[in-house]
C-alpha positions as CSV (number, residue, x, y, z in Angstrom):
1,X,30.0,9.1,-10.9
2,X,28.1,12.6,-10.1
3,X,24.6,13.4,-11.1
4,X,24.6,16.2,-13.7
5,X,21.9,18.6,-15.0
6,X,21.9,21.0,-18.1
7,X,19.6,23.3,-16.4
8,X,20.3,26.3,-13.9
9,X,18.7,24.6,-11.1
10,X,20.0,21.7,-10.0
11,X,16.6,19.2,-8.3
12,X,16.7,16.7,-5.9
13,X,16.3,13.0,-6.9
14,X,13.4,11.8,-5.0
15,X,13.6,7.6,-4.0
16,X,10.6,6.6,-2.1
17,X,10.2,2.7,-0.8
18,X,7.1,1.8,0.8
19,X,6.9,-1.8,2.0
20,X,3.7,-3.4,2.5
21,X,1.6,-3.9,5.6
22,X,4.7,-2.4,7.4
23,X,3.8,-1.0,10.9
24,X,5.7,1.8,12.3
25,X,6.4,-0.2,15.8
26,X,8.2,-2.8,13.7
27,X,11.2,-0.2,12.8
28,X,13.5,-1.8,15.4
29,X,15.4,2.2,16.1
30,X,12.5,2.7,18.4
31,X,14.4,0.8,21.3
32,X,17.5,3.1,21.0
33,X,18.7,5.5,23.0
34,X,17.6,8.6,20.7
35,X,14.5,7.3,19.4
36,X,12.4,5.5,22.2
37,X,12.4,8.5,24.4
38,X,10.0,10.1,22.2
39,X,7.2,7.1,22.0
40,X,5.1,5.8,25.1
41,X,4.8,2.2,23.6
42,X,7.7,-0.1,23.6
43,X,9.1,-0.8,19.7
44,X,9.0,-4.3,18.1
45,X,11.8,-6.7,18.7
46,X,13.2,-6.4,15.2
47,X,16.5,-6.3,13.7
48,X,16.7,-3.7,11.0
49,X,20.7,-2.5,11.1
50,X,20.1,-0.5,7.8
51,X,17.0,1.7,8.4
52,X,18.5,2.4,12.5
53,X,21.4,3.8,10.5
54,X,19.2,5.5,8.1
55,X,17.1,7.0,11.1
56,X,20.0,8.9,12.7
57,X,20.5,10.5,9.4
58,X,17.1,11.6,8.7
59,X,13.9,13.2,10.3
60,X,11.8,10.4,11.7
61,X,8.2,11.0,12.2
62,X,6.5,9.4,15.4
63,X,2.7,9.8,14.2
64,X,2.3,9.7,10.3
65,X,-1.0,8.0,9.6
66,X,-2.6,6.3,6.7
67,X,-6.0,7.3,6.9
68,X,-7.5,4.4,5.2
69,X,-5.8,1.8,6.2
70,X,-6.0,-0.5,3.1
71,X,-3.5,-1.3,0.0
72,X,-5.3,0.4,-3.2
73,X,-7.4,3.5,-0.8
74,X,-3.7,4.5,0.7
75,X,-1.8,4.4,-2.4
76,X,-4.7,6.6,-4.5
77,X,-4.4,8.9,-1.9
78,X,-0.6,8.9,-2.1
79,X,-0.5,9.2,-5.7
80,X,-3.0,12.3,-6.2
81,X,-2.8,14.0,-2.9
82,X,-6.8,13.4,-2.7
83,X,-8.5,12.1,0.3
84,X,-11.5,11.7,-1.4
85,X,-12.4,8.2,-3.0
86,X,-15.1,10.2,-5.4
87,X,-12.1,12.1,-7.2
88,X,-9.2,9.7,-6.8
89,X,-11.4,6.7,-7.4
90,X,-10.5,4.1,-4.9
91,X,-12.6,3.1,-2.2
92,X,-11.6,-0.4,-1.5
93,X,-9.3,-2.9,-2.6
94,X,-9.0,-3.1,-6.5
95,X,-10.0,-6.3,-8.0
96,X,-12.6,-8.0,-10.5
97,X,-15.5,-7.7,-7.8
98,X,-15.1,-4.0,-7.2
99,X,-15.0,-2.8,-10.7
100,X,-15.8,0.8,-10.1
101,X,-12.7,1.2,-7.8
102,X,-9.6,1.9,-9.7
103,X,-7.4,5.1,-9.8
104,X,-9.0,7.8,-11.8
105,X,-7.0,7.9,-14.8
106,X,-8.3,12.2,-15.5
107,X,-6.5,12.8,-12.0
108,X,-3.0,14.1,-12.2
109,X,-0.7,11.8,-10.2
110,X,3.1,12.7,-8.1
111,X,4.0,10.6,-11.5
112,X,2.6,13.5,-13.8
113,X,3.7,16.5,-12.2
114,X,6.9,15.3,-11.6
115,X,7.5,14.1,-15.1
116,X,6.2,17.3,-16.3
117,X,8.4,18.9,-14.4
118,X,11.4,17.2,-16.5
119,X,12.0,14.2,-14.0
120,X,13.0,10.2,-15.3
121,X,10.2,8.8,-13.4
122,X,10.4,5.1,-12.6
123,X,7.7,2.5,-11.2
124,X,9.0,-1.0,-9.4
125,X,7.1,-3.3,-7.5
126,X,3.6,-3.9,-6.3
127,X,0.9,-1.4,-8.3
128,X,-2.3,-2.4,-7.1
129,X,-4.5,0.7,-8.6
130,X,-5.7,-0.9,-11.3
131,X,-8.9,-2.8,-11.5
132,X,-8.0,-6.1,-13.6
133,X,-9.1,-6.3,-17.2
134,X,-8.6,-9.3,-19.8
135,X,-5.5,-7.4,-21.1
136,X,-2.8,-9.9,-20.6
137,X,-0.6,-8.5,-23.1
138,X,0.9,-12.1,-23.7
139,X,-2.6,-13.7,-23.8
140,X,-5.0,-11.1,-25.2
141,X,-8.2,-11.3,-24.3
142,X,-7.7,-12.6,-20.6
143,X,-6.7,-11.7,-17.5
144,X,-3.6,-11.8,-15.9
145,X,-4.6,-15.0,-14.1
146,X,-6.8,-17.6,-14.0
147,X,-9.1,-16.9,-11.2
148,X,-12.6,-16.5,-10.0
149,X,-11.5,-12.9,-8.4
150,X,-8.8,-11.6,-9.8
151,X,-6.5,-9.3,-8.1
152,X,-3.8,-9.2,-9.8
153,X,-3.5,-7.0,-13.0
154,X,-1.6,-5.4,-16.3
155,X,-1.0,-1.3,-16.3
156,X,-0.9,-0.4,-19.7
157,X,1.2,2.3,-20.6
158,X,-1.6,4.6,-21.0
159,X,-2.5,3.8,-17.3
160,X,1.2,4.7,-15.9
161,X,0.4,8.0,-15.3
162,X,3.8,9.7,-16.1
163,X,6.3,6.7,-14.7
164,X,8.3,6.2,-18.3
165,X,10.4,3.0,-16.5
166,X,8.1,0.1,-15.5
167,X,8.6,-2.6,-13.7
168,X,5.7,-3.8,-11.7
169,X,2.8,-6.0,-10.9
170,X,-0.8,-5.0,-9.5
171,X,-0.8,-7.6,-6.6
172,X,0.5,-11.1,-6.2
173,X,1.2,-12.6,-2.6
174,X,4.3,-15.0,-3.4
175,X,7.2,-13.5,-2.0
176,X,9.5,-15.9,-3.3
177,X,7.8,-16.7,-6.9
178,X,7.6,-12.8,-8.1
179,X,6.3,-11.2,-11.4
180,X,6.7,-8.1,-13.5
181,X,5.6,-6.6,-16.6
182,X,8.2,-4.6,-18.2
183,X,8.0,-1.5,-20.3
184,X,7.1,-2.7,-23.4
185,X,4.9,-5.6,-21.3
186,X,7.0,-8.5,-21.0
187,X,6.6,-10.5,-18.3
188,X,9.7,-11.5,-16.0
189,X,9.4,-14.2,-13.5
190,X,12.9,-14.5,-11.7
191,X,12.2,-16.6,-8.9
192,X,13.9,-14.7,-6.3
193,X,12.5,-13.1,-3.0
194,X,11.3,-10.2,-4.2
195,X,12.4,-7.0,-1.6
196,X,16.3,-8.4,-2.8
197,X,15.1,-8.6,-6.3
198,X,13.3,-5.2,-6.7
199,X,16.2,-3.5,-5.2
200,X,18.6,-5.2,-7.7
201,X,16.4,-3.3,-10.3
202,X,16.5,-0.3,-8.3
203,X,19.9,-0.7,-8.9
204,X,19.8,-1.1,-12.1
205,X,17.6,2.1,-12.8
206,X,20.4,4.6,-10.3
207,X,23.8,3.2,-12.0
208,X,21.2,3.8,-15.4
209,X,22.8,0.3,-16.7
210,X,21.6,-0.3,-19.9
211,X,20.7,3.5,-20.7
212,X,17.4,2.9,-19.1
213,X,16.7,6.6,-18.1
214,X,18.0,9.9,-19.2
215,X,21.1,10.8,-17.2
216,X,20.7,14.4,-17.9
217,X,17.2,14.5,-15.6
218,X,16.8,14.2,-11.8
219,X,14.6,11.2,-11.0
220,X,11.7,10.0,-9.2
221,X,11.9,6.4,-8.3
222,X,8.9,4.8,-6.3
223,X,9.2,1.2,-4.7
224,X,7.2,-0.8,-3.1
225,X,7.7,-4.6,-1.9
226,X,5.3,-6.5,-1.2
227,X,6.3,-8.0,2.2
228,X,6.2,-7.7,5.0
229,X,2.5,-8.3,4.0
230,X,0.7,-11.3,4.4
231,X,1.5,-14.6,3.7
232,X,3.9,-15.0,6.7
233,X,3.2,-18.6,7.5
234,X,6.5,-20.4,7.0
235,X,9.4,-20.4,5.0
236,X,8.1,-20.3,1.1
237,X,7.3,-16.6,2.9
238,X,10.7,-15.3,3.6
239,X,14.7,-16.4,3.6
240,X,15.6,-18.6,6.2
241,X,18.3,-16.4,7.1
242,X,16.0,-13.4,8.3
243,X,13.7,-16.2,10.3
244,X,16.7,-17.9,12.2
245,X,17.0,-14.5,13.7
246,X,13.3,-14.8,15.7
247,X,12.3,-18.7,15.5
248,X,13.9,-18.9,18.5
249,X,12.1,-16.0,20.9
250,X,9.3,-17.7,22.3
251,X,5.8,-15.9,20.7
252,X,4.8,-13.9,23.9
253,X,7.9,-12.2,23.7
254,X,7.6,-11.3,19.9
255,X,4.3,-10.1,20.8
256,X,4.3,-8.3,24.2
257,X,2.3,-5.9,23.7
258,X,-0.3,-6.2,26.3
259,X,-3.4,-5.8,23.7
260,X,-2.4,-8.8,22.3
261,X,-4.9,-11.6,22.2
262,X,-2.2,-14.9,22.7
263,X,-5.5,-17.4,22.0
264,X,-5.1,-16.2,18.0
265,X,-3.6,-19.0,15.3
266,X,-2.0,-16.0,14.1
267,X,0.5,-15.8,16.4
268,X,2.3,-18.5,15.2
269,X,2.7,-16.0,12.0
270,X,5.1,-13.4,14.3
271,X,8.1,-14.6,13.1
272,X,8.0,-14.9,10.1
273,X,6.6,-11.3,9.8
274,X,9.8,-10.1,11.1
275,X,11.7,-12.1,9.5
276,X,10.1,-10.2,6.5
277,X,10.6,-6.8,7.9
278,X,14.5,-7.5,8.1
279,X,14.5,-8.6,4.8
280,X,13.1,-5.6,3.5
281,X,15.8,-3.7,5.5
282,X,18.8,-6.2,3.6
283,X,16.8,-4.9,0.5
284,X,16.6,-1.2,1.8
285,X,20.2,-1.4,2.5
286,X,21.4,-2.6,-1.1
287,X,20.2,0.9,-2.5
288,X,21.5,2.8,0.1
289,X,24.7,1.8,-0.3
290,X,24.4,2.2,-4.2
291,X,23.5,5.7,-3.6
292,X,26.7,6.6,-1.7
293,X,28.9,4.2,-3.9
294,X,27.2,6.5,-7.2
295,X,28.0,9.6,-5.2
296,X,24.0,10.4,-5.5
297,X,23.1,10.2,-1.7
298,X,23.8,14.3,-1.5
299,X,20.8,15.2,-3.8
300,X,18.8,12.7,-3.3
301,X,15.8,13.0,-1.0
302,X,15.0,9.1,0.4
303,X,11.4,8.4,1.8
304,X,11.1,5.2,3.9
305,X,7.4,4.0,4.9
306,X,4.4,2.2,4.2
307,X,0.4,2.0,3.3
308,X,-0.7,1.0,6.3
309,X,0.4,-1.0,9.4
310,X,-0.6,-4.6,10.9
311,X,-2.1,-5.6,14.0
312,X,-0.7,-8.9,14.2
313,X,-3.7,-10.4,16.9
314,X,-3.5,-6.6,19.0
315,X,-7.0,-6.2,20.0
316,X,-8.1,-9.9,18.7
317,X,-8.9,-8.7,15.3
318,X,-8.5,-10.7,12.3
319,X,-8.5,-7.7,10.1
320,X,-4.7,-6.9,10.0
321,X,-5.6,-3.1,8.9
322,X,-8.3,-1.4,8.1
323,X,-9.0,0.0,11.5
324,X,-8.3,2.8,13.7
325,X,-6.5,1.5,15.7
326,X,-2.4,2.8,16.4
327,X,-1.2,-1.0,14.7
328,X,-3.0,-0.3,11.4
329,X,-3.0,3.6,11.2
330,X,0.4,4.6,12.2
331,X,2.9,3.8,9.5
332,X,6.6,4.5,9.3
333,X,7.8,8.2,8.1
334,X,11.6,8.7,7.5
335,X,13.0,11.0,5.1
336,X,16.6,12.1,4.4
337,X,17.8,15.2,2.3
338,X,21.3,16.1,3.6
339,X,22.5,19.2,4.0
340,X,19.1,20.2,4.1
341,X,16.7,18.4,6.6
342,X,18.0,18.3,10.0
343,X,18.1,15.2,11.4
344,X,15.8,14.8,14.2
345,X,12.5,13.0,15.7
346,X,9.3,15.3,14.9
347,X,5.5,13.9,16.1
348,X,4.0,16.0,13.0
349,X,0.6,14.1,12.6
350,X,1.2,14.0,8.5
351,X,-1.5,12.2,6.6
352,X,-1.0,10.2,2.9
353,X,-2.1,13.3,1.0
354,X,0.2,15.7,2.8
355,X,3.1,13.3,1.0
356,X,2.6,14.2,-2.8
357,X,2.5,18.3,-1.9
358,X,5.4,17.7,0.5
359,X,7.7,16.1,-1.6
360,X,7.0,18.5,-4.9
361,X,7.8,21.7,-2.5
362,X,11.1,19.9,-1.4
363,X,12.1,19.7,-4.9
364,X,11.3,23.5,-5.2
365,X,8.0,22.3,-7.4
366,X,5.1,24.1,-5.4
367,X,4.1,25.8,-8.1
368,X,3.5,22.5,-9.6
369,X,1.1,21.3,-7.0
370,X,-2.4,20.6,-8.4
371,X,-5.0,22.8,-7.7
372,X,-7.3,19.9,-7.0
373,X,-4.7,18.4,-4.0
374,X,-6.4,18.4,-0.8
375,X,-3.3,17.5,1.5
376,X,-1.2,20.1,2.8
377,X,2.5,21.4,1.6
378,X,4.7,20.6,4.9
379,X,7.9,20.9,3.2
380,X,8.9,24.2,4.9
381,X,8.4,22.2,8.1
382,X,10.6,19.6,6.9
383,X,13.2,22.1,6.2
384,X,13.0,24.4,9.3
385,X,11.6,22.9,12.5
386,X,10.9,25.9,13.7
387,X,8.7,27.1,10.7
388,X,6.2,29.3,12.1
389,X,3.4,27.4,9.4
390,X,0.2,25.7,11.2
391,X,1.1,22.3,12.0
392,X,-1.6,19.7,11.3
393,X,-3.6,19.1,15.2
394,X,-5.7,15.8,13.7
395,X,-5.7,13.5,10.7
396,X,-9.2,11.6,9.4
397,X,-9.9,8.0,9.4
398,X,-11.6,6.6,6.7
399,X,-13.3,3.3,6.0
400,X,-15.1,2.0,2.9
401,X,-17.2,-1.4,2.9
402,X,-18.8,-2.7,-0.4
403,X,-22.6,-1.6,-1.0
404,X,-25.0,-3.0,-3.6
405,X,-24.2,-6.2,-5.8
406,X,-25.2,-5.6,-9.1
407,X,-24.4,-8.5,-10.6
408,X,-22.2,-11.6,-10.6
409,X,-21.1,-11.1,-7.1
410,X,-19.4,-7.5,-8.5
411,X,-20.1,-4.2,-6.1
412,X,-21.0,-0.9,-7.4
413,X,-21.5,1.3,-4.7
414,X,-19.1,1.6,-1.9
415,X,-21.0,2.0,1.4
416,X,-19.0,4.6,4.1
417,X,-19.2,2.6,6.6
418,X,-16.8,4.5,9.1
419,X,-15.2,8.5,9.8
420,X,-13.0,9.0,12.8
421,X,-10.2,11.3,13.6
422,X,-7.0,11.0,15.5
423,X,-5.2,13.9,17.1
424,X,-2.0,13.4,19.3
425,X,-4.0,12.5,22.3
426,X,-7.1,11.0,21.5
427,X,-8.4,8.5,19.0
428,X,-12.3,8.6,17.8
429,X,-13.9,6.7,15.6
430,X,-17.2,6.1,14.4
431,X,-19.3,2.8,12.4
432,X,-22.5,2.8,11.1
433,X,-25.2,0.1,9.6
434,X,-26.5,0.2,6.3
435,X,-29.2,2.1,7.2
436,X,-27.4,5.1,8.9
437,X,-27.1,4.3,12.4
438,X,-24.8,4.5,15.1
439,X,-23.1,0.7,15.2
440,X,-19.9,1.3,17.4
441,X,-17.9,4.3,18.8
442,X,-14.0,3.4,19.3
443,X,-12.8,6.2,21.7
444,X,-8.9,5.9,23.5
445,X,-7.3,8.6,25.2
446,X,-3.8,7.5,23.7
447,X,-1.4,9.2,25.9
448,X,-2.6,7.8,28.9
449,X,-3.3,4.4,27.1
450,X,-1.3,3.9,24.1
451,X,-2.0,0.4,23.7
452,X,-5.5,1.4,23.2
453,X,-7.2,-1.0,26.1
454,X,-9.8,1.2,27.6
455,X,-12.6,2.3,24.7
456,X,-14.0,5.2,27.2
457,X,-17.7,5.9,27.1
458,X,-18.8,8.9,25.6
459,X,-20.5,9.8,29.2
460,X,-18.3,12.3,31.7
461,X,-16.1,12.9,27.9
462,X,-18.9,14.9,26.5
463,X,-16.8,18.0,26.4
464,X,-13.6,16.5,24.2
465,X,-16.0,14.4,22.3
466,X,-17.6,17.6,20.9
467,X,-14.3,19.5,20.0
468,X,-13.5,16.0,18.0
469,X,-16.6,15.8,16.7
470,X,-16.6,19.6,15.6
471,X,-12.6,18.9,14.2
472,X,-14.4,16.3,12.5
473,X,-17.0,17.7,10.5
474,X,-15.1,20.4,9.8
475,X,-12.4,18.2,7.7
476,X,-15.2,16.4,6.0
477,X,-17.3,19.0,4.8
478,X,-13.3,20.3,3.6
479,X,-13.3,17.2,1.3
480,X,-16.8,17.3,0.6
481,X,-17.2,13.9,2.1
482,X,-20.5,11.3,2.1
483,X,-20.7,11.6,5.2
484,X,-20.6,15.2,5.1
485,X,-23.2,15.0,2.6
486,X,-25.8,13.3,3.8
487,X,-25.5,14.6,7.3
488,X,-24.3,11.3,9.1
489,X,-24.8,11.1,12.5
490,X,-25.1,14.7,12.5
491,X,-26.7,14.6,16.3
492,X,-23.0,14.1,17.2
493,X,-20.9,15.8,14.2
494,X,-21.4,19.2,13.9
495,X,-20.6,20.3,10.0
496,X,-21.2,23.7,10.4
């Protein structure tokens, strides 16, 4: 069955699935002929059949970055094109101790502008831009669950932000024991692991069974599972099928990579993490092949990627994102638009609000793009390689920490604790204490180390470490940033 339109000009349908915590080393195409030429670090040991295929018919970014690293500051970000937290609204993590960070619900999200633009828009799987409120639309007067901190939470539907299909959760981490709220807010618990079951819905919404969107529109459909994110600690994380594939492989050759600290528990988590990355490819796959059976996959643009990456014990951190580092920053970037993006591997250093812009000029909406959008249009790069446009030479690096407790244990100021900037050879990054002072400099010349090993001293690099540092002031005072504002560290940053 063919997609029609009434109007002159026919759109794109637009599917974009963004797996959790999904780093871009785990795609297993990088240890193909084709695709690991272009990377100096060795790929994950993964089995994903479906996104390899999908790779060879698409344009594959090596260096797409998520420039804070975190669940709710990536996916604001994402959703209004804004890097900064003081117009998007989201710092850190949304939950009941941060109740100043949500998504600004003034700000005009890809969900508005597309809908206003006469797209179906549809929402599945994990939210997590809400901060919870006792709104339980089955239990008013509470919150979604019964918790000290709650994380998980309801959208209402004057919260959904253009998306007129719902079916999604703010965050719960049981793969196999998923929820949803529905449209109208019923909640749906079908005990199924949830990348197979949120595909089966994304199903659902492209055949349109049920009349569940209007036909006569093109359509934006967003996804995002959960896993591979964390808990990966046995098999109530993932289906035994996609774990038989690694419990075999002895750890050290799960994780090779040579910043990997083998003395971490975590370790013991490896295979189950990639058990979970091949069975968000099964789940990747199921739409895929709906698209070609539906005779959509023409004029419809598909986005594969992520909010942020995992270390998985690189480095001996605990924290699996929230850092500079490659495992954490770099995320997967693969679109497909056939016929009109040229399948290929490009090392375009896009950023998470390049991807709203981007996606609205592909579907001929530039027009559209909010004025307020800080990330860049890079769609006419997409299309023609050799567009003569500026390509981006650095994306920022943010991170948030909470600030002053006001009361029961909630935060209300967000304290920056860290800028950096990453630009296709170096890596820079900088923390501070509470009271404004230099606390750590992470510095890596990454083609000559791209496990990130060596932090090089800022002594005999003075001359790169001022370009950076003049890069770098230069995009904050662009986004009129805090630290931009109150002069941080401005003996090293020049914001001139």
């Amino acid at each position: 069955m063919a997609f029609s339109q009434t109007n002159q000009t026919v759109r794109p349908n637009i599917i974009y699935v963004f797996p959790d915590q999904y780093r871009n080393d785990a795609c297993g195409f990088w240890n193909l002929k084709g695709f690991r030429e272009y990377r100096n670090s060795k790929g994950d040991p993964t089995i994903t059949p479906n996104l390899n295929q999908f790779a060879r018919e698409s344009l594959v970014l090596t260096s797409a970055q998520s420039n804070n690293p975190v669940s709710s500051p990536h996916r604001a970000m994402l959703m209004t094109g804004m890097y900064s937290a003081n117009k998007n609204g989201v710092p850190v993590n949304c939950n009941t101790n941060s109740p100043q960070s949500t998504l600004n619900p003034a700000s005009t999200t890809i969900g508005d502008v597309f809908s206003q633009a006469g797209y179906d828009c549809a929402y599945i799987g994990k939210y997590h831009l809400d901060t919870p409120t006792p709104n339980d639309p089955n239990n008013p007067g509470h919150y979604v669950e019964n918790k000290k901190e709650v994380w998980d939470a309801y959208t209402p539907k004057e919260l959904r932000h253009g998306f007129n299909y719902w079916y999604s959760y703010g965050t719960f981490n049981e793969h196999k024991n998923p929820h949803y709220w529905d449209n109208d807010g019923c909640k749906h618990e079908p005990y199924e692991y949830s990348p197979i079951h949120e595909a089966r819905k994304a199903v659902e919404y492209i055949k349109n069974t049920g009349n569940i969107r209007d036909p006569q529109k093109p359509f934006l459909m967003m996804l995002s599972m959960n896993p591979p994110h964390s808990p990966y600690n046995s098999l109530h994380d993932c289906m035994e099928e996609d774990y038989n594939l690694y419990k075999d492989i002895p750890l050290d050759s799960l994780l090779f990579r040579p910043n990997v600290d083998r003395s971490m528990k975590k370790m013991k988590a490896a295979p189950y993490y990639f058990a979970n990355v091949t069975g968000v490819d099964r789940a990747f796959g199921i739409i895929l092949t709906t698209l070609k059976e539906m005779e959509l996959d023409k004029n419809t643009i598909v986005v594969f990627t992520s909010d942020h990456g995992e270390t998985m014990c690189s480095h001996g951190t605990t924290d699996p994102k929230n850092s500079p580092y490659a495992e954490s920053m770099n995320v997967p970037f693969i679109i497909r638009y056939p016929q009109k993006i040229k399948p290929r591997v490009d090392s375009l250093l896009l950023s998470t609000p390049d991807i709203m812009p981007t996606l609205l000029g592909l579907a001929g909406l530039d027009k559209q793009i909010p004025t307020e959008v800080e990330g860049r249009n890079y769609s006419e790069l997409f299309l023609d390689e050799y567009s003569s446009i500026p390509r981006p030479t650095s994306a920022l690096y943010f991170k948030y920490a909470d600030g002053k407790i006001f009361q029961k244990s909630m935060v209300n100021n967000y304290f920056p604790t860290s800028r950096g900037i990453k630009t296709a050879k170096y890596t820079l990054a900088f923390t501070i204490s509470e009271n404004r002072e230099l606390k750590e400099i992470l510095f890596f010349d990454d083609k000559k180390d791209p496990y990130q090993l060596k932090n090089l001293p800022l002594k005999g690099n003075e001359k790169i470490i001022k370009e950076l540092c003049k890069e770098l002031g230069r995009q904050l005072k662009s986004i009129n940033d805090p630290w931009y504002k109150e002069k941080i560290l401005n003996e090293l940053i020049s914001y001139k």
